[in-house]
C-alpha positions in Angstrom: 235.9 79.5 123.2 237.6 76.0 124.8 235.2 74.1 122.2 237.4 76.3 119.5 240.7 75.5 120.9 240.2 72.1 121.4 239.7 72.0 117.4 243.1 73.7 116.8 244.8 71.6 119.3 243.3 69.0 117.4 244.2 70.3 114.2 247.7 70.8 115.2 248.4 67.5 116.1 247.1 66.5 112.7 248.9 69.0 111.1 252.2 68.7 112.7 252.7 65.3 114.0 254.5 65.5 117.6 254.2 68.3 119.7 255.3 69.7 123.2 252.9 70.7 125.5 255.2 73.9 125.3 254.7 74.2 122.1 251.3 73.7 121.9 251.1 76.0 125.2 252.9 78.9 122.9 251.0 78.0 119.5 247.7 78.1 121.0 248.6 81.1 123.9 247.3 79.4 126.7 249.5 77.8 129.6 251.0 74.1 129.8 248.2 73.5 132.6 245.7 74.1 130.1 247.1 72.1 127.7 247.1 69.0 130.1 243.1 70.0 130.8 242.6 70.1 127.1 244.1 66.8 126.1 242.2 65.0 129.3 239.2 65.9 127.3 240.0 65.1 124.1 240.9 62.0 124.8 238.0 61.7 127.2 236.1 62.3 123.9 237.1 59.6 122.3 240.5 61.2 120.3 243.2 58.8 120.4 245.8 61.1 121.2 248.1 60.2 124.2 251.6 61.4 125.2 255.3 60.3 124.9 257.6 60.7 127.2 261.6 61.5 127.5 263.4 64.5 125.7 262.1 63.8 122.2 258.3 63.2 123.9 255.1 65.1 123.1 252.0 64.8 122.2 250.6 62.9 119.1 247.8 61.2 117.6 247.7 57.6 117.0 249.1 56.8 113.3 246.4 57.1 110.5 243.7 58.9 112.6 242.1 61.7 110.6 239.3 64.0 111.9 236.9 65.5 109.4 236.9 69.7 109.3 233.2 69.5 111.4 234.8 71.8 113.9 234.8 74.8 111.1 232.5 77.7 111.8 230.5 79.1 108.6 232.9 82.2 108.6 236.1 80.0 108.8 234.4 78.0 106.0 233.5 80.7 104.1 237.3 82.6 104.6 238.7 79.6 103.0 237.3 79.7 99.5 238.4 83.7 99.7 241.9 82.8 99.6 242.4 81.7 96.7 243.4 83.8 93.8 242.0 82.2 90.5 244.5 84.4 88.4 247.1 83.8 90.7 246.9 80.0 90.2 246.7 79.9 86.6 249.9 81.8 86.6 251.5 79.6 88.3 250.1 76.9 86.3 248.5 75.1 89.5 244.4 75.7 88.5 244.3 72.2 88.4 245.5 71.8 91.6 243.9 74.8 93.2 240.4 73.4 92.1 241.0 69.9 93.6 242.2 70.7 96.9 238.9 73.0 96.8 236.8 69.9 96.0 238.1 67.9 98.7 237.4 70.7 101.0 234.1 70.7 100.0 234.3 67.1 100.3 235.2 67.3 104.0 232.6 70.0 105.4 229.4 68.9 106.7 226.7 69.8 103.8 225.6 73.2 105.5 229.0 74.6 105.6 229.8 73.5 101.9 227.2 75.1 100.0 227.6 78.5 102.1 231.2 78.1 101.5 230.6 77.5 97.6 228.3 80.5 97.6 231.6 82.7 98.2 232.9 81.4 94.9 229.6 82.5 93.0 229.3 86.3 94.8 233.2 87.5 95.1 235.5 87.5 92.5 239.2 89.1 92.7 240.5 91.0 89.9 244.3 92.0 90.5 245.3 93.8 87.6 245.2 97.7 87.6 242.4 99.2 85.6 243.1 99.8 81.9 246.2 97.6 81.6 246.5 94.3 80.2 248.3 91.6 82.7 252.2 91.6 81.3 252.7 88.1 79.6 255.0 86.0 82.3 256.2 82.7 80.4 258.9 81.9 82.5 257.1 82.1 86.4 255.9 78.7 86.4 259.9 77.7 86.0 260.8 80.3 88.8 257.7 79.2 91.1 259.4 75.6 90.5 262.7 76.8 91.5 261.8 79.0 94.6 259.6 75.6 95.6 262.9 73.3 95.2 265.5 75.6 96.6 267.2 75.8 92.9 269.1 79.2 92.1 268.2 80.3 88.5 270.4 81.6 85.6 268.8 84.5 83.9 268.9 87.1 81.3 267.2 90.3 82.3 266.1 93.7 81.2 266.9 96.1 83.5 266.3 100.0 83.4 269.4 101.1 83.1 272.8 100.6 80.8 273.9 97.7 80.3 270.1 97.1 79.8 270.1 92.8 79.5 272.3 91.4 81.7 272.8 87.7 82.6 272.8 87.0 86.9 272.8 84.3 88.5 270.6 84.6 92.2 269.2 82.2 94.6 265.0 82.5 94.0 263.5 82.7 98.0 260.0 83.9 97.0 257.8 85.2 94.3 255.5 88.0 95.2 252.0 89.5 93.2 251.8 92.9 93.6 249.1 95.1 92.1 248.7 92.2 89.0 252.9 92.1 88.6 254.7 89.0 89.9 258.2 89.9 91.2 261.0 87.4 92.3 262.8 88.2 95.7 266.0 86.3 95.1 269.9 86.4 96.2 272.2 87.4 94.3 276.0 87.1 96.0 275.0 88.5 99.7 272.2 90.5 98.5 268.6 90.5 98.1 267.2 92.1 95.4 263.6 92.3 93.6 263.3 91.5 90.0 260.2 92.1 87.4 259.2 88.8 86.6 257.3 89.6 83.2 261.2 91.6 82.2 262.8 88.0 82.6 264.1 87.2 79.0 265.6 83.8 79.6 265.7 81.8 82.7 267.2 78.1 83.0 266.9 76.4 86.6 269.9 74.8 87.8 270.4 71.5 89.8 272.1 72.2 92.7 270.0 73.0 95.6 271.1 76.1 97.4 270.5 76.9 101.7 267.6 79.3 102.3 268.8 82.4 104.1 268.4 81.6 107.5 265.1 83.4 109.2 264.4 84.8 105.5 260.7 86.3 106.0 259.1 87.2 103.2 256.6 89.0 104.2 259.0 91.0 106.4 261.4 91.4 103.6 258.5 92.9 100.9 257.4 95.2 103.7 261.0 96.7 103.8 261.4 97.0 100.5 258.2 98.9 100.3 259.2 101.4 102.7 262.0 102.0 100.8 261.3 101.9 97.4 259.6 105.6 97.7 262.6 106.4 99.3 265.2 105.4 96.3 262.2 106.8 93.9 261.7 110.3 95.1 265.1 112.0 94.2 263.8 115.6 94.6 261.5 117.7 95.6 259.0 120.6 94.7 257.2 123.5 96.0 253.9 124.3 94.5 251.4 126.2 95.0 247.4 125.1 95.1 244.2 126.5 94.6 241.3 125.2 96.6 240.1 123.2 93.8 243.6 121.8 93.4 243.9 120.7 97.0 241.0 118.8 97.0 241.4 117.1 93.5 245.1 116.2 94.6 244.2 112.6 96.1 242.6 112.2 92.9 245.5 112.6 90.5 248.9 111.6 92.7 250.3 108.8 94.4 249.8 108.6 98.3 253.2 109.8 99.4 252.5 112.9 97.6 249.5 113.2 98.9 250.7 112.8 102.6 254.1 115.5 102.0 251.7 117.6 101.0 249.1 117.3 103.9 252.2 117.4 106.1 253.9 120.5 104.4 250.7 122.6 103.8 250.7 125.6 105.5 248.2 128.5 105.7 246.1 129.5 102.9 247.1 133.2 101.4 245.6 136.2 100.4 244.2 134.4 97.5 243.4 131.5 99.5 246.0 129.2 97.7 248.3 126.9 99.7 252.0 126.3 99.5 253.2 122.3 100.1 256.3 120.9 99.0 256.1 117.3 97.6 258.9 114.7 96.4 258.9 114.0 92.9 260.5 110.9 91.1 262.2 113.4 87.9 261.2 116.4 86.1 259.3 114.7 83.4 257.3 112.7 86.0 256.4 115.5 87.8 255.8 117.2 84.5 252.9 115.1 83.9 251.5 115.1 87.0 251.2 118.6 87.8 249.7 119.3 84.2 246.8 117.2 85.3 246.0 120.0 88.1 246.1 122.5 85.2 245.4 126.5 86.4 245.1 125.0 90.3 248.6 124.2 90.8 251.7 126.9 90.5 255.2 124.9 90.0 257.8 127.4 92.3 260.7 125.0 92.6 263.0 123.9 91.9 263.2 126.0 88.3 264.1 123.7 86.1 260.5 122.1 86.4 258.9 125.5 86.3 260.8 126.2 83.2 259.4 123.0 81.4 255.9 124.0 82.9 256.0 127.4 81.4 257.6 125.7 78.4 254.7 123.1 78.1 252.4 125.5 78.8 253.2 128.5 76.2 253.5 125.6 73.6 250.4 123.9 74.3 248.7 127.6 74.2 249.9 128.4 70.6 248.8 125.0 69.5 245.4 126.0 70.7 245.6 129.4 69.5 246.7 128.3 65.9 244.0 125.2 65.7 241.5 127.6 67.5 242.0 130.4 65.0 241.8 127.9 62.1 238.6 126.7 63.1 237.3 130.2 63.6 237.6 130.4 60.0 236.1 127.7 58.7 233.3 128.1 60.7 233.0 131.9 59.5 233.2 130.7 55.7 229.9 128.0 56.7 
């Protein structure tokens, strides 16, 4: 254990340049003593790092040392080549420089932890586009990666959803994002953020005036939230249906998770028949349409009746389709 956090205080340093005992008390969650044990031994070791004193003082190491990554364990070495994301890479047109900073990592490990770290490469592979759809073509993201890099707002012409489908905006790029396959931009626009489809980017010319990063602006934080509320602005309505057995079980199967979860929630005791009643959100009626029709005879639209009406609509119309067809081929057959 101190063996490991001698190597990150080490790293650190070499990372960061000057730092605090404080703040490599807090970074490393140990206390200041520790941090003053720690250092005695490193440089009992033989590290040339020593300390600074006065308000702007810390800790650093003396200029143009560099330690070689022997204080990786296999798993840490192995972890490494797992994060990258091939695909990922050559989207943002950095394969190049993906594959040589993987080289000199190779480079740097002692031999034992370099081949079991480029046996990852050889046995996992991450794929992360949605099965049976082709990646949407994205010829502007290397631009907007650029941008969001250099703190450059971006002039665009997009195609939104709704009317006035392509619209020109101007927005402050802050991130760039790879979800499910799809790249989207998390960018300001006036005092806003907002989250744009980076494959329905039309035109897009960066400008040269650097603009301020919101202050604190996380990310992560900031894709999480949107998440939890992207279901929220989705789901407009709601349904009551009805489900056999059969239908309850195949249900994960067919719907999205937060469907699957109001219905869990809602369910309540099986009837006579042994069917259950949930209520579920649904985005519109023709998305719902199509997802209930996948349940077929397990699932009972109740409400709200304007999707039972297309149900029973779809469903009469799809039955005289079959019964025309059906009888037609009756005939033929008869006549063999």
């Amino acid at each position: 254990m101190r063996a490991s956090r001698l190597v990150s205080l080490l790293m650190l340093l070499q990372a960061r340049g000057r730092m605090t005992a404080q703040e490599l008390a807090e970074a490393l969650e140990v206390s200041v003593r520790t941090v003053y044990r720690d250092v005695d031994s490193l440089s009992a070791a033989g590290v040339p790092v020593y300390g600074e004193p006065g308000h702007d003082g810390g800790y650093r190491l003396l200029d143009g040392y560099r330690t070689r990554l022997t204080g990786l364990t296999a798993a840490e070495a192995e972890s490494l080549f797992l994060t990258g994301v091939p695909g990922a890479a050559a989207d943002l047109g950095l394969t190049a420089a993906v594959t040589a900073a993987q080289l000199k990592l190779r480079a740097a490990l002692p031999a034992e932890l370099a081949d079991r770290a480029g046996r990852v490469a050889e046995r996992f592979h991450l794929d992360t586009p949605p099965w049976y759809r082709d990646g949407e073509a994205t010829p502007h993201l290397p631009l907007i990666a650029n941008a969001v890099w250099e703190r450059l707002p971006v002039r665009m012409r997009y195609l939104r959803w709704e009317e006035p489908q392509k619209v020109t905006r101007t927005v402050d790029p802050h991130g760039l994002v790879l979800k499910a396959g799809q790249w989207y931009l998390v960018a300001r626009a006036g005092s806003a953020f907002r989250t744009y489809r980076v494959s329905r980017i039309l035109a897009a010319e960066v400008l040269t005036t650097p603009f301020d990063r919101a202050e604190g602006f996380d990310l992560a934080a900031h894709w999480a939230s949107y998440l939890r509320g992207f279901d929220q602005r989705r789901y407009r309505d709601e349904a009551t249906v009805r489900l056999s057995p059969r239908g309850l079980e195949r249900l994960p199967q067919l719907v999205e998770a937060a469907v699957v979860a109001a219905a869990r929630t809602t369910a309540g005791p099986p009837d006579g028949e042994g069917w259950t009643t949930v209520k579920v959100p649904i985005e519109s009626t023709e998305a719902a349409l199509a997802a209930f029709l996948q349940l077929g005879a397990d699932a009972e639209v109740l409400t709200p009746p304007g999707l039972r009406a297309r149900m029973i609509e779809t469903i009469v119309s799809l039955g005289c389709v079959y019964a025309t067809n059906g009888g037609r081929l009756f005939d033929r057959f008869q006549k063999e």
